[in-house]
C-alpha atoms as an extended CHARMM CRD file, in Angstrom:
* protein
*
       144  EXT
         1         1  UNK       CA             56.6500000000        1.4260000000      -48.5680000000  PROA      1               0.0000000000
         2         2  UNK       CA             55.4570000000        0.6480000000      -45.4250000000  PROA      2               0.0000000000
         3         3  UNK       CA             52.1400000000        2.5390000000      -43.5320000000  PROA      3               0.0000000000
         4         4  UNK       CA             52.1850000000        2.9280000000      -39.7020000000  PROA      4               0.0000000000
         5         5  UNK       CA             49.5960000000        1.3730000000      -38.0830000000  PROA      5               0.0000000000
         6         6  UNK       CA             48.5280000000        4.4990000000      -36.2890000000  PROA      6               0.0000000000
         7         7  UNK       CA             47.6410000000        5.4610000000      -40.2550000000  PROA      7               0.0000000000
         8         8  UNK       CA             46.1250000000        2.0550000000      -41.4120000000  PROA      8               0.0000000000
         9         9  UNK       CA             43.7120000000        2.1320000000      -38.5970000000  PROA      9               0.0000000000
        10        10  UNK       CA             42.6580000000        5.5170000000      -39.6490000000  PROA      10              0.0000000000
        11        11  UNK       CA             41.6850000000        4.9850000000      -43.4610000000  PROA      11              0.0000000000
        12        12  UNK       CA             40.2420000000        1.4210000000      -42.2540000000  PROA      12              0.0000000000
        13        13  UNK       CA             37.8620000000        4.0330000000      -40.2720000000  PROA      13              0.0000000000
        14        14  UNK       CA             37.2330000000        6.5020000000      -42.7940000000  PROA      14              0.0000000000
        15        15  UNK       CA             36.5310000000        3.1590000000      -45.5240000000  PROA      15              0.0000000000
        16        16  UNK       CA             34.3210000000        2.1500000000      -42.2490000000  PROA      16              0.0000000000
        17        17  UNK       CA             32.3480000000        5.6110000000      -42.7270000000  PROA      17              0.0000000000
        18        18  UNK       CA             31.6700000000        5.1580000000      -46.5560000000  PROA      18              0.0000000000
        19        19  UNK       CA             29.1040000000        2.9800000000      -45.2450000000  PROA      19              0.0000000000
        20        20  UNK       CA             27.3090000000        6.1110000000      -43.5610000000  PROA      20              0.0000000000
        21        21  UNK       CA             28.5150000000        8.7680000000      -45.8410000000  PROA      21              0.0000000000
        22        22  UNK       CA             24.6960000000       10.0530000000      -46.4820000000  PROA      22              0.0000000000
        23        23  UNK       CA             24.2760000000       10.4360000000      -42.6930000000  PROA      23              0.0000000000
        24        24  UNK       CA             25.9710000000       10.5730000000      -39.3100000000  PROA      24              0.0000000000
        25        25  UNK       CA             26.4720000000        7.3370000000      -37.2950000000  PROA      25              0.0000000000
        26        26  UNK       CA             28.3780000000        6.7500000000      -33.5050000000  PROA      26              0.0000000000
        27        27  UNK       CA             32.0370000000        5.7530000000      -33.4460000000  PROA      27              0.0000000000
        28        28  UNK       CA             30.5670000000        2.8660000000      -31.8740000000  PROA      28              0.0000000000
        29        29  UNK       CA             28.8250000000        1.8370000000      -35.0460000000  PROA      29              0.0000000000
        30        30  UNK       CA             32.2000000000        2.3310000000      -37.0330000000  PROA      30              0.0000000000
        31        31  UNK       CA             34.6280000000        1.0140000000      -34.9490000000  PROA      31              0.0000000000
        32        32  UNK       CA             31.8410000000       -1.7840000000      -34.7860000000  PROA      32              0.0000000000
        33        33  UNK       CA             31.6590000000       -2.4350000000      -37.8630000000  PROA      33              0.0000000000
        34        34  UNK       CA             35.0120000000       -2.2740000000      -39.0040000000  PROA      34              0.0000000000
        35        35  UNK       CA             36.4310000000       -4.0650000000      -35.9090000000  PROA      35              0.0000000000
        36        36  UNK       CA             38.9640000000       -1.1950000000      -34.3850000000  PROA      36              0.0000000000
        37        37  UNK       CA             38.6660000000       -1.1670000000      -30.0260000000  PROA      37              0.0000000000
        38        38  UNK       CA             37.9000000000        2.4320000000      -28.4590000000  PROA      38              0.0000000000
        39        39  UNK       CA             41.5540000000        2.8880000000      -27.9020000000  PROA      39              0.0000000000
        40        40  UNK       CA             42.5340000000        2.5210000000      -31.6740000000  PROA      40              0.0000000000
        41        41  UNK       CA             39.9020000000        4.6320000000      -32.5830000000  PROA      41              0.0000000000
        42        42  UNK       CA             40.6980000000        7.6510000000      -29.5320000000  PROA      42              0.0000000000
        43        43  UNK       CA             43.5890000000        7.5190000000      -31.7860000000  PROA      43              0.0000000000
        44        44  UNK       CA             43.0240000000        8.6720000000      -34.8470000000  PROA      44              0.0000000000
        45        45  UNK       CA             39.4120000000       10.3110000000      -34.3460000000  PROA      45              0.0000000000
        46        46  UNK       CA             41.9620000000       14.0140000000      -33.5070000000  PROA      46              0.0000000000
        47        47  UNK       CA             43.3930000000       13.2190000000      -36.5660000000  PROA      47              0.0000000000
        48        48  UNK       CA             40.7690000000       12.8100000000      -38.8030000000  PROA      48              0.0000000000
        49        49  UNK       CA             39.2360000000       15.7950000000      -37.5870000000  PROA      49              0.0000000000
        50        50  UNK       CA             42.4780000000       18.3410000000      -37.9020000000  PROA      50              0.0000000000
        51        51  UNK       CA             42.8730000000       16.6660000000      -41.2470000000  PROA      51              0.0000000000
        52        52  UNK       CA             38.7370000000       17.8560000000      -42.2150000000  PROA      52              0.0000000000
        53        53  UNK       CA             37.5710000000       14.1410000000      -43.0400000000  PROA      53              0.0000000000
        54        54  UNK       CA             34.9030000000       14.3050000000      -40.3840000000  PROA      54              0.0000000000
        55        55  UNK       CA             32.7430000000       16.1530000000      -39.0620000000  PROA      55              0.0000000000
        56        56  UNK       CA             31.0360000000       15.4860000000      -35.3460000000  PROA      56              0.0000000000
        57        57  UNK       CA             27.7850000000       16.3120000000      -34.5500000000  PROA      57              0.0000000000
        58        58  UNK       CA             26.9530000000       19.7710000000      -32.7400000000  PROA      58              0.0000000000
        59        59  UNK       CA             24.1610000000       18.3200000000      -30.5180000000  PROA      59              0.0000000000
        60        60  UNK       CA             26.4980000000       16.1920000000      -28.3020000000  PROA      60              0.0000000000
        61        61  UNK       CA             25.3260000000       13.1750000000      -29.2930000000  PROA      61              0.0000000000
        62        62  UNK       CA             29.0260000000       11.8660000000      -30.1550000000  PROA      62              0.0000000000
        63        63  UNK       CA             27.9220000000       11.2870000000      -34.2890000000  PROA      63              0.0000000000
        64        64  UNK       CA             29.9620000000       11.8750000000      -36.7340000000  PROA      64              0.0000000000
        65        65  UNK       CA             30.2950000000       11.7190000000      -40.7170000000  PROA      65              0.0000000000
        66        66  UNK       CA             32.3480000000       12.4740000000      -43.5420000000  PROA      66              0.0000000000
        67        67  UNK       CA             32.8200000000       16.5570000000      -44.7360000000  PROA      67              0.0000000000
        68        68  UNK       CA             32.8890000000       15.4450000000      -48.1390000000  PROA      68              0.0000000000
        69        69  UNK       CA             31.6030000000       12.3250000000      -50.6130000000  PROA      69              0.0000000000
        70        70  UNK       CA             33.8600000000        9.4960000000      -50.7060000000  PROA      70              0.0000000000
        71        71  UNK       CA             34.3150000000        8.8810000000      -54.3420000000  PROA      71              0.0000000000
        72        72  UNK       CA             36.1170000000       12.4060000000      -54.1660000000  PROA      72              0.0000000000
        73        73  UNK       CA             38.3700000000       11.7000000000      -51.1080000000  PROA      73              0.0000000000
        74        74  UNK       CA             42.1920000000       10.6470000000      -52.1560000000  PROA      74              0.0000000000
        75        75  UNK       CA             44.0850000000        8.1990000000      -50.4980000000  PROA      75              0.0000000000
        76        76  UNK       CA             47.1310000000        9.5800000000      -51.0190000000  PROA      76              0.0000000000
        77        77  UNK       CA             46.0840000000       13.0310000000      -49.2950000000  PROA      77              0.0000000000
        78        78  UNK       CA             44.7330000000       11.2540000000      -46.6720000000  PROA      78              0.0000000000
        79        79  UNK       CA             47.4380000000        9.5620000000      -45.6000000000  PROA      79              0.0000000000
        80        80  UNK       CA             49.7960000000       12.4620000000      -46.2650000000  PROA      80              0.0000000000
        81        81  UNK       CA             47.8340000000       14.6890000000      -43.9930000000  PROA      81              0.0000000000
        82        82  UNK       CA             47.5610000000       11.8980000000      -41.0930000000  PROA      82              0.0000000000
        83        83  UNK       CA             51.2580000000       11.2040000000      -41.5920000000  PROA      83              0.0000000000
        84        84  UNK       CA             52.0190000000       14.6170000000      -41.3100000000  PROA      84              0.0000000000
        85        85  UNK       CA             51.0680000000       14.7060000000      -37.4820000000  PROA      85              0.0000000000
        86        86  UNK       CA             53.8130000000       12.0010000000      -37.0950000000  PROA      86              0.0000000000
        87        87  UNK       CA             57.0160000000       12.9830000000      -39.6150000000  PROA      87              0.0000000000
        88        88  UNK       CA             59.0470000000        9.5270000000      -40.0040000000  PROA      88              0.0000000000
        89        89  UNK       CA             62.9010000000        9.8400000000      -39.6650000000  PROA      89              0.0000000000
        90        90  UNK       CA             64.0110000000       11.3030000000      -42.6500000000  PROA      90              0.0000000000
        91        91  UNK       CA             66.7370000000        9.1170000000      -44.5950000000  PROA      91              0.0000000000
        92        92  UNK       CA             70.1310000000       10.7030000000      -44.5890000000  PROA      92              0.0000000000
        93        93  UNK       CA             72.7380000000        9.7790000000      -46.8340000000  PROA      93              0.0000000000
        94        94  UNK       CA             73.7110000000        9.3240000000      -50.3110000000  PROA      94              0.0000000000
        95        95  UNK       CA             69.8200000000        7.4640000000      -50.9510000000  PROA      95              0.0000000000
        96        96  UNK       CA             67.8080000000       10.4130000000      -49.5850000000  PROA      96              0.0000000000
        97        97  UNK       CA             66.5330000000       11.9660000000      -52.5530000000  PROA      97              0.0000000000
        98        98  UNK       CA             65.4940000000        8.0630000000      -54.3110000000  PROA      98              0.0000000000
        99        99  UNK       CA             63.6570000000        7.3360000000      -51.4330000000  PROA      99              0.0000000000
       100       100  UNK       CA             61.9700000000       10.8730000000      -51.0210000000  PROA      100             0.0000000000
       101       101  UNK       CA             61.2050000000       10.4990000000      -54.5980000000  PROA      101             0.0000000000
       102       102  UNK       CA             59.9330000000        7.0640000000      -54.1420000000  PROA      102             0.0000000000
       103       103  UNK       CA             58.2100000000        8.2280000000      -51.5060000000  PROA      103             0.0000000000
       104       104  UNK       CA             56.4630000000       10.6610000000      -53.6690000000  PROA      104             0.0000000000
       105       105  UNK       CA             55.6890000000        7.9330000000      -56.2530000000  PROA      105             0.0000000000
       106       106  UNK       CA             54.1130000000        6.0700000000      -53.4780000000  PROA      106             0.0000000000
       107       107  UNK       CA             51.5710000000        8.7550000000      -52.3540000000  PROA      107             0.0000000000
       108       108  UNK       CA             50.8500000000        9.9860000000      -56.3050000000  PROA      108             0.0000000000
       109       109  UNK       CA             50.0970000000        6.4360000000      -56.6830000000  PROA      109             0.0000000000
       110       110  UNK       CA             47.3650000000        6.0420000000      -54.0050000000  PROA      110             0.0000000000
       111       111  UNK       CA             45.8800000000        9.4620000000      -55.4690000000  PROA      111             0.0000000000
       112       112  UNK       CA             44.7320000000        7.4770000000      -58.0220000000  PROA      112             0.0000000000
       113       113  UNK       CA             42.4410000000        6.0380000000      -55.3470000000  PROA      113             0.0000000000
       114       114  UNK       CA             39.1980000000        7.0430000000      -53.7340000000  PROA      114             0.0000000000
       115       115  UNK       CA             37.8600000000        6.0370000000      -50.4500000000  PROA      115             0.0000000000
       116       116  UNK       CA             35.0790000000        4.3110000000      -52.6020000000  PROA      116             0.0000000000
       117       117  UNK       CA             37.4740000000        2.6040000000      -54.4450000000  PROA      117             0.0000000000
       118       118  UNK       CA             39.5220000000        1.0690000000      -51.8070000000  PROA      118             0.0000000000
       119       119  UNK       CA             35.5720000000       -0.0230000000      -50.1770000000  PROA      119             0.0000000000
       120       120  UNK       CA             35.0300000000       -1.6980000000      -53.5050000000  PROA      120             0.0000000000
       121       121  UNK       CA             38.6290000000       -3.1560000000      -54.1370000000  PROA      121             0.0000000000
       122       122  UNK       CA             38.2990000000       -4.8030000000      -50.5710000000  PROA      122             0.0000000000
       123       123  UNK       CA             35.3370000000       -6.9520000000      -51.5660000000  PROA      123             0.0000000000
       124       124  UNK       CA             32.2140000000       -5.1570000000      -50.9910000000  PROA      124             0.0000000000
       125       125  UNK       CA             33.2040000000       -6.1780000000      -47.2500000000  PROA      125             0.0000000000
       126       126  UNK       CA             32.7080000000       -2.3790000000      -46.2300000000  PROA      126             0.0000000000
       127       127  UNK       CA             29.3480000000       -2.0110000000      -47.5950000000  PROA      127             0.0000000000
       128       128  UNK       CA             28.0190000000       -5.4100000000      -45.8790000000  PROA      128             0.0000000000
       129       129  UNK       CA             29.2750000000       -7.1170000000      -43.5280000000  PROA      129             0.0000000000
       130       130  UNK       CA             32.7450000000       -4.6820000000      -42.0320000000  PROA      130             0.0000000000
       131       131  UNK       CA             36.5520000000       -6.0610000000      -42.1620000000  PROA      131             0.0000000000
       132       132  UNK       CA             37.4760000000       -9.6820000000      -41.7180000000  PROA      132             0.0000000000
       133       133  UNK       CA             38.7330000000      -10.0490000000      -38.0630000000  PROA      133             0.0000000000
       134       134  UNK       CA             42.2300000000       -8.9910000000      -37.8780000000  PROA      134             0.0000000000
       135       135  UNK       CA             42.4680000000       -7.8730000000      -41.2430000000  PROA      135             0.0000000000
       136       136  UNK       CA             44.3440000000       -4.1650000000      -41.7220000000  PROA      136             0.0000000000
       137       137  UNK       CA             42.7040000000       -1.8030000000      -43.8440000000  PROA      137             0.0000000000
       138       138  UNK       CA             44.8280000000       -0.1290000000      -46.0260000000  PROA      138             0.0000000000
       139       139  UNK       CA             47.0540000000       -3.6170000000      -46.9320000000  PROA      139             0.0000000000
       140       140  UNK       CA             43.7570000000       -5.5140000000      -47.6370000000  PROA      140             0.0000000000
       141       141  UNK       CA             42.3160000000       -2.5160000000      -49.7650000000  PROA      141             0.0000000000
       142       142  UNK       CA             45.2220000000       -1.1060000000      -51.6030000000  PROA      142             0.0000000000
       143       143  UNK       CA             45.3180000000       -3.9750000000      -54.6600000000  PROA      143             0.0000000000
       144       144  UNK       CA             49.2410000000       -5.4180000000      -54.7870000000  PROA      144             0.0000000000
């Protein structure tokens, strides 16, 4: 299964956030630290939002933070709901239902992951020192 990039660039933000989770920080601090440009981010911040994985700041001061802890946020859901926004072509055919059903698999499977988890699994590089350059987050994070 294959993530768009529009979606990849999202969890790497919300794994980006863990860092802050306690507190609000600037999308200039996340996309900072976790090495997305403005224009990735503009992309997925709507998203995130409709979604209820952040929260911005009511004082117009452009922070933001997560609406709930990390270690209860599921990767699967997450991507579901970001997916959502953009349905892929559905499969026609005689291999719809395996692949819808793989599909499912896929998503159940990354349930079984946390936004914490998928910080820790990617090194501790979220909690220090932000993504390698040109690293993507959710194929560095999710282990193979």
């Amino acid at each position: 299964m294959q993530l768009s990039l529009h979606t990849d660039h999202a969890v790497k933000f919300l794994i980006c956030m863990t860092r802050y989770s306690s507190r609000s920080a600037s999308v200039q601090d996340i996309s900072g630290r976790c090495g997305l440009s403005a224009q990735e981010v503009a992309g997925v911040l709507h998203d995130l939002d409709r979604c209820g994985l952040i929260e911005r700041s009511t004082a117009g001061d452009g922070l933001l933070r997560l609406r709930k802890d990390p270690a209860r946020v599921r990767v699967g859901d997450v991507i579901r709901c970001i997916e959502a926004a953009r349905p892929a072509t559905r499969q026609a055919g005689a291999f719809a239902q395996m692949f819808d059903m793989a599909h499912a698999a896929f998503m159940e499977a990354l349930n079984d992951y946390s936004l914490s988890d998928i910080a820790h699994l990617s090194g501790g590089e979220v909690a220090r020192t932000g993504f390698p350059t040109g690293a993507f987050g959710v194929s560095v994070m999710v282990p193979g």
